[in-house]
C-alpha positions in Angstrom: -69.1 26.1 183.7 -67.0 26.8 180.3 -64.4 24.6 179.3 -61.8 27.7 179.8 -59.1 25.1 178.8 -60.8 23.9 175.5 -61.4 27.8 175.0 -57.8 28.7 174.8 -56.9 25.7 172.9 -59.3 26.7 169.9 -58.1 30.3 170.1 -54.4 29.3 169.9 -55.0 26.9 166.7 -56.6 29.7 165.7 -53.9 32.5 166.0 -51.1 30.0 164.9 -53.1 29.5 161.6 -53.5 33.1 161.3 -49.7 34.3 161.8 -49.0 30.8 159.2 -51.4 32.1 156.8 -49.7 35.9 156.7 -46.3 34.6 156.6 -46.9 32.4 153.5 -48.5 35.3 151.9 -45.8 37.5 152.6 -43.6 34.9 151.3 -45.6 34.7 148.4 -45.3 38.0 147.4 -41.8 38.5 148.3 -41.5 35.8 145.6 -43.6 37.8 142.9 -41.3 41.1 143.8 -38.0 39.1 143.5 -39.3 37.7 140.1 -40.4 40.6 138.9 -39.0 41.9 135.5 -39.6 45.1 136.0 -37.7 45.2 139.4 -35.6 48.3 139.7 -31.7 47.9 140.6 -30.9 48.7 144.1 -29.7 52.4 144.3 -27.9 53.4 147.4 -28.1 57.2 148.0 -25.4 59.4 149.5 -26.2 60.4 153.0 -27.2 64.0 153.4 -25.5 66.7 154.9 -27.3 67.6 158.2 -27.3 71.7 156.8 -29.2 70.1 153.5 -32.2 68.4 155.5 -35.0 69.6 155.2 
């Protein structure tokens, strides 16, 4: 009979490295775009009339 508690255990370690892996990439990029020199200044646009949508 499978070991349905050892099964769980290895697929938990195994999405918990998974998420950690993505978030320290997105922090790692995050990083890059923040330190950027060529980052663009933050614009805030006007909101549009609702006869102007398109």
């Amino acid at each position: 009979m499978p070991d349905y508690q050892e099964m769980y255990q290895k697929l938990f370690r195994a999405t918990e490295q998974a998420i950690n892996t993505l978030i320290a990439a997105q922090r790692e990029c995050e990083e890059i775009y923040i330190n950027s020199p060529e980052l663009p200044p933050l614009t805030f646009a006007p909101p549009v009339p609702k006869d102007e949508e398109g």
